[in-house]
N, C-alpha and C positions, 0 to 999 in steps of 0.2 A: 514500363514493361508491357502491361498487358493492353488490350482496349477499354475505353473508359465510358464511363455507362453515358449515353450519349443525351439525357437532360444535362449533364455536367457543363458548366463553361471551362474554359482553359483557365489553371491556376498560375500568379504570377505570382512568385515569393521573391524577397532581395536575397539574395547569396548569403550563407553563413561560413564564416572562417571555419575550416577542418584542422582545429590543432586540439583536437584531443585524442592522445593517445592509448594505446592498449592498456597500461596499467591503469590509466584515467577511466576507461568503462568498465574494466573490472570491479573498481571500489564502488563506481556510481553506479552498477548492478544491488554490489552488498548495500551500498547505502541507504538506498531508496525504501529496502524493506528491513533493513535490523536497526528498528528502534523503539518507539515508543510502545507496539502490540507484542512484542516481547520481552522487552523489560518491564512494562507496568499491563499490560493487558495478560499477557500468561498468570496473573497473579487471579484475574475473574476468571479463566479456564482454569487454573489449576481447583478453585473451588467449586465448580460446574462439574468435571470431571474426574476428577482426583487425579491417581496415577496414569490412570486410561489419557490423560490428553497429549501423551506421548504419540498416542496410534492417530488423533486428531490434527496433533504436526506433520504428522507421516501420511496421514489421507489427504489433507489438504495442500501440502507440498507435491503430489504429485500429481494432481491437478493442474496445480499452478506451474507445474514444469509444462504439462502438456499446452496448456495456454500459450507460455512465452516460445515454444516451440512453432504453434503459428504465426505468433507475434513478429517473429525473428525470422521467419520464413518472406515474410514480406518487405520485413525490413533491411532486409542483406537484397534481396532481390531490386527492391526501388529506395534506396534511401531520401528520406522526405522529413522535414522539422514537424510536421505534425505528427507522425505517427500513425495510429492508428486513424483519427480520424482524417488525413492525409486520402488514406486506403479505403475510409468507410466514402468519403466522397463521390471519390473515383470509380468505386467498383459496386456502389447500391444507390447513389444519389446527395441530392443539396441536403434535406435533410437529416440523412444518414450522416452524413461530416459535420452539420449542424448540431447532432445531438450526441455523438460522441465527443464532439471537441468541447460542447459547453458542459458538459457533464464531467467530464475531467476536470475542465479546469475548476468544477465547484467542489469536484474532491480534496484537489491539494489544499484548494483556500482552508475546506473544513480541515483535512489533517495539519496543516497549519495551525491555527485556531487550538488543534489537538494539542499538540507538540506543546506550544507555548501555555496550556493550560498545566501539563502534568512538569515544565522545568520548574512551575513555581511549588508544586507540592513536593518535585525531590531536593529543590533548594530550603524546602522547610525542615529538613532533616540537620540544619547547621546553622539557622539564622529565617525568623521570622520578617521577608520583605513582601511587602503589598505587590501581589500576582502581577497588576498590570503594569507597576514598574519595567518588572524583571521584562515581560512580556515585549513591553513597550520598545527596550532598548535592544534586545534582541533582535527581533524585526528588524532594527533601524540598519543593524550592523550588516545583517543577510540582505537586504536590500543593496548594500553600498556594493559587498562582494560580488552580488550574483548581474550588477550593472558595469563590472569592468571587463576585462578582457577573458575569452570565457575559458582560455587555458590557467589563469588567474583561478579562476572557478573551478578547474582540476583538480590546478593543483590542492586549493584548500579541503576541497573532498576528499583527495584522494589521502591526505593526512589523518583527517579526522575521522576518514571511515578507517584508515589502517591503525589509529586508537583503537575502534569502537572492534577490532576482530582480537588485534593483540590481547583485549581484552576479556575478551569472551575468550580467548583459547588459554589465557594465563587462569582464568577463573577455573577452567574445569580442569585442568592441571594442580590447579592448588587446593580443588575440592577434593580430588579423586585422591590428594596426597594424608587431607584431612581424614578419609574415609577407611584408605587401607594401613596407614599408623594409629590410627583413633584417637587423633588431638580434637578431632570435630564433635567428642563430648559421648554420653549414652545415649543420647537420640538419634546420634547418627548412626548406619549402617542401611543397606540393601534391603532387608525387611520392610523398612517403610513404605516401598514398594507393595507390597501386599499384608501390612501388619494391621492396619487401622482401616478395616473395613472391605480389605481385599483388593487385587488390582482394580476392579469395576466398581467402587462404592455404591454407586447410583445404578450399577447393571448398564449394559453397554447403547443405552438412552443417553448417560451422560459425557461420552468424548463426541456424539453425531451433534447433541445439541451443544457441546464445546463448538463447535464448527460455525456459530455465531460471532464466537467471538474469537476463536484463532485464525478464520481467513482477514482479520485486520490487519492483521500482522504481516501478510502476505502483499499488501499495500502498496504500490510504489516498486516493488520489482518490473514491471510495464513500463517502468520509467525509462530503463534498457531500450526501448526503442526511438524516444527520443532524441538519443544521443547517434542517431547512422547519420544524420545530416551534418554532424559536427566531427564526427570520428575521421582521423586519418584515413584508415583502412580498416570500414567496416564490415566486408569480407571476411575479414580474418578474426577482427577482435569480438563482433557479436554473438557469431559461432559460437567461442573458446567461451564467451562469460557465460551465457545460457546454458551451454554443456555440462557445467561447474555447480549448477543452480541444486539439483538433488544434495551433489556434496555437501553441499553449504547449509542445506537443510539440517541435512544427519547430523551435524556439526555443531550449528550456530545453534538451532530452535531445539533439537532432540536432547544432544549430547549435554545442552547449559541447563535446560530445563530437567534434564535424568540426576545432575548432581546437585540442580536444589531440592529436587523432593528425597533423594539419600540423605541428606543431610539435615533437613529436618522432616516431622511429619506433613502429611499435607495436608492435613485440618490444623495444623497450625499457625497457619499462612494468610494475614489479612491484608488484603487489598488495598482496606483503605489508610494503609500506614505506609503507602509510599511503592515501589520496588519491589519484591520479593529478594531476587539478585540482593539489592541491599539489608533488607531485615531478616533476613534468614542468615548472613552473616552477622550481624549485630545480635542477634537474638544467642546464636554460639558463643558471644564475647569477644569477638575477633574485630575488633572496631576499626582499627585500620585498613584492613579488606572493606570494611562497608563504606568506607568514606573514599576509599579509590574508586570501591563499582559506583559511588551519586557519581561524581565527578562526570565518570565513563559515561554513565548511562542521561546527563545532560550532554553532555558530548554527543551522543547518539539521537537525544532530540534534534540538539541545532542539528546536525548532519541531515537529518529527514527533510526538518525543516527549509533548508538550503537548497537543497534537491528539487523539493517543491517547487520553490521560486523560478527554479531553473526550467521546469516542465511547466510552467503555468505562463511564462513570455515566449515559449515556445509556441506552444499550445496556439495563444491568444493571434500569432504571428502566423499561422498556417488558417486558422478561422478567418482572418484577416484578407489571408487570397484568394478564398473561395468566396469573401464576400459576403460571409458570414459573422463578422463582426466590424467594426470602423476601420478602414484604414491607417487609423491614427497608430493601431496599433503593429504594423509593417516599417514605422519607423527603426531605423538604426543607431548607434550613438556610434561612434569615430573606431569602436572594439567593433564593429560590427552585431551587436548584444542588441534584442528587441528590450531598450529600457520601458518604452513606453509600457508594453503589456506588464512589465515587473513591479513597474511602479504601482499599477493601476490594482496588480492581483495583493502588494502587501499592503494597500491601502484596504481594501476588502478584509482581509484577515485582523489586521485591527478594529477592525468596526465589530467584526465578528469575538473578539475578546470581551465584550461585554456580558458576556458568558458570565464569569466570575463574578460580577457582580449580581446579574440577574437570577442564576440557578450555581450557584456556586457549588452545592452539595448535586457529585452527581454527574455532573458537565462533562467530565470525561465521557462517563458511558453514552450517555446520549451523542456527545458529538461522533462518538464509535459508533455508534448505531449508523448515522447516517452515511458515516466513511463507510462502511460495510456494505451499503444496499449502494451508494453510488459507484464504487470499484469494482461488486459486481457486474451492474449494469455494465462497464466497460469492458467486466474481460466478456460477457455475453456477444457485446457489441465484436470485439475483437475474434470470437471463434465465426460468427456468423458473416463478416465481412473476410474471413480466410474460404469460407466456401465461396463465395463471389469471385474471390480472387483466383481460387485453382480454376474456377469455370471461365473465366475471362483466359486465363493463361494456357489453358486446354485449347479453345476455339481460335486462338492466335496462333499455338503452337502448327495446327492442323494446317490455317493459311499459309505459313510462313517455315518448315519445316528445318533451316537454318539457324532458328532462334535457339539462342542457348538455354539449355536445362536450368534448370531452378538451384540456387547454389549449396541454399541450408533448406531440406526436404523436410517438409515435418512431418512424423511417422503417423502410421493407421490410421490416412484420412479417408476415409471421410467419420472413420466409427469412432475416432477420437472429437471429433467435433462433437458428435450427438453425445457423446459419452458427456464433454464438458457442459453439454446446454442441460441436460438430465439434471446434473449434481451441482449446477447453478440454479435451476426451477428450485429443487429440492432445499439449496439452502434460504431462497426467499419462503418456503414451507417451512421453515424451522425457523424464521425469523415472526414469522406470522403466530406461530406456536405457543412461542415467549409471552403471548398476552393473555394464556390461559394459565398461567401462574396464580399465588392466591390472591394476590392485588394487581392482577394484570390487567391492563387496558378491558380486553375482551370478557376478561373474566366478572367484571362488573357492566361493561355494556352489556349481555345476556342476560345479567342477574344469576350467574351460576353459584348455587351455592357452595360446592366443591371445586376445588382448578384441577383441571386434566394435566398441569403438569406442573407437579411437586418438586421438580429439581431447582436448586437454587440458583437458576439464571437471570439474570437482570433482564426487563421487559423492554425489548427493541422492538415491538410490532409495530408502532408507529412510523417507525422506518421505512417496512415493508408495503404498509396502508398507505402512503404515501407516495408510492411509485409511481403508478398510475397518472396520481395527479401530477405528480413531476412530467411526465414524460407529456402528458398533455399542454405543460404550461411552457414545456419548450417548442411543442407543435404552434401554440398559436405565437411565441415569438418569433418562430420564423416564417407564419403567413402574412403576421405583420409588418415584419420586414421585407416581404417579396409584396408587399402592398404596396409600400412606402418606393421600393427601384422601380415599380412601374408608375408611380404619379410623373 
């Protein structure tokens, strides 16, 4: 579309088959983000926040609308297999596309990693198997899927996320039914709401510092633009699913999350028993609802998990024609599917399962932690390569006065941009934050003898401390790699 920032060399990518259609990126919009940070991570906000982490889905959701807003602004306008870091290339530089695309793809590995950590604790709820089993054959399965033909890979998403909605919408139907006949017991009712310590337990410090751990959740919705290079007619269907994305919020994270804490209180909700979704039905008696929502909600891992695979041979496959990663991984298989990068990214994720053994108590949250500051990082990458890109398509427009308008406009730019880098700085401040707790990282590097923050957040600073050096250790990868094309 626009002019491309003129260090860039010219990208070659092989062709990918466009058979995916509109109902296919619909699901693969829902899928990418309703799973693992709202069935098992809402269970650490709901304890961070109490009832307030209602207002924490609802601030954080419209952010994240605003993001995939220029997300999808770019990507209806040029569709590209890389995405964003397609966009970061072209319109800021080598290492702009360098450090977006590898940073992505170290997300999904980690949410991968994630995914297959939390199947084996909601698989504990029926049957004690050793985590890396479960782990192990999983993976194997979502490999085989996501290397055949990639309508093949629709279609199985587009079933298993249409489980993963029927069931979130049948849940809050059959809680809300629980609630206004009162089979869901004495603790259920509306009050819970404000009965046990007020809507604000923690005063309204704890839905902002929720906001650590409910933009997790948010995860994988960017994955949406992955899919313009494969979509039939991405004009039309990227629009309609980003449009849809607040609905889905109100719905999926608001509406499911408003009738667990109806239904029970929300200090009585422990995390580390799995689900919430599931042990707040089990804790009512209602054991057959709890053992449809495990079921549902490992459904919704693999789903994630599947998705991943699917953005990470992509991914690896647009790095690949910038020249930013081995060309090995621009290989095709006879589907047209980059195997190679798929293979390569769920070889990574198993290595990355050693988790369980190593730090088995815990593994979640830290792996969250790091999904958190890396997803980040990308949607930052993603608003700041949207300014690059209106200014390329502004300066083009001016030469070329013919060229057609922009198809999906994303609203109140440029003050939506600054707005989204604002309340991205601010959640790496709140991540940072987390280590003055009373055994927090910081709070013992200082030697403080009181923690400035008494809320019960699990300590991700390390996350946050680590940026930096991340962001440096991808600088020198690709000095050393532009050492290595000039020998």
């Amino acid at each position: 579309m626009a002019e491309q920032n003129s260090q860039t060399a010219k990208v070659t990518e092989p062709r990918l088959n466009r058979t995916l259609k509109s109902r296919h990126i619909q699901m693969l919009a829902l899928g990418g983000a309703l799973g693992t940070g709202l069935f098992y991570g809402s269970g650490e906000a709901i304890i961070i926040a109490g009832p307030a982490v209602l207002l924490s889905y609802l601030i954080g959701g419209l952010f994240m609308y605003l993001v995939l807003r220029m997300l999808g602004e770019m990507a209806v306008q040029e569709p590209a297999a890389g995405s964003f870091s397609h966009f970061a290339y072209h319109y800021w530089g080598e290492f702009a596309g360098f450090l977006a695309g590898w940073n992505y793809w170290f997300m999904f590995v980690a949410v991968g990693i994630a995914e297959l950590v939390v199947i084996g604790i909601y698989l504990d709820h029926w049957i004690i198997i050793a985590h890396w089993q479960t782990g192990f054959t999983l993976l194997l399965a979502m490999t085989i899927v996501n290397i055949a033909a990639v309508r093949f890979f629709g279609e199985f998403e587009f079933w298993f996320a249409g489980v993963k909605v029927l069931a979130v919408i049948g849940m809050i139907i059959f809680g809300a039914l629980l609630i206004i006949t009162g089979a869901g017991g004495s603790q259920a009712g509306l009050s819970n709401l404000w009965a046990h310590g007020g809507f604000f337990p923690f005063g309204f410090g704890g839905p902002i510092m929720a906001l650590t751990v409910v933009m997790f959740a948010f995860g994988g919705s960017e994955l949406i633009g992955m899919t313009a290079a494969e979509a039939s007619e991405p004009e039309t269907s990227l629009p309609k699913a980003i449009r849809q994305f607040m609905v889905r919020i109100l719905i999926f994270y608001i509406g499911a999350t408003a009738i667990i804490l109806i239904l029970s209180p929300w200090n009585s909700i422990d995390s580390r028993s799995g689900s919430p979704f599931v042990t707040v039905f089990d804790t009512i008696g209602i054991k057959s609802a709890a053992d449809i929502l495990n079921l549902v909600v490992i459904t919704a891992a693999v789903s994630v998990l599947n998705s991943g695979l699917y953005a990470n041979g992509r991914i690896l496959l647009s790095l690949a024609g910038q020249k930013n990663a081995p060309r090995n991984f621009m290989r095709l298989n006879r589907y047209s599917v980059p195997y190679v990068g798929i293979i390569f990214s769920s070889l990574c994720i198993a290595l990355g399962l050693g988790l369980n053994y190593l730090i088995p108590g815990g593994a979640f949250m830290r792996v969250l932690a790091i999904v958190t500051t890396a997803v980040a990082l990308s949607w930052a990458m993603i608003v700041l390569v949207h300014l690059r890109f209106r200014r390329a398509y502004r300066r083009q427009k001016a030469a070329n006065g013919q060229m057609r308008g922009l198809i999906f406009k994303s609203p109140f730019y440029p003050y939506s941009n600054y707005l989204c880098l604002a309340f991205l700085g601010g959640l790496f401040v709140l991540m940072l934050l987390t280590g003055f707790t009373e055994s927090g990282l910081l709070t013992r590097a200082f030697g403080l003898n009181r923690p400035l923050i008494t809320l019960p957040v699990p300590d991700v600073s390390i996350s946050a401390l680590i940026v930096p050096l991340w962001i440096l250790a991808l600088y020198l990868g690709f000095h050393i790699k532009k050492r290595r094309e000039q020998k």
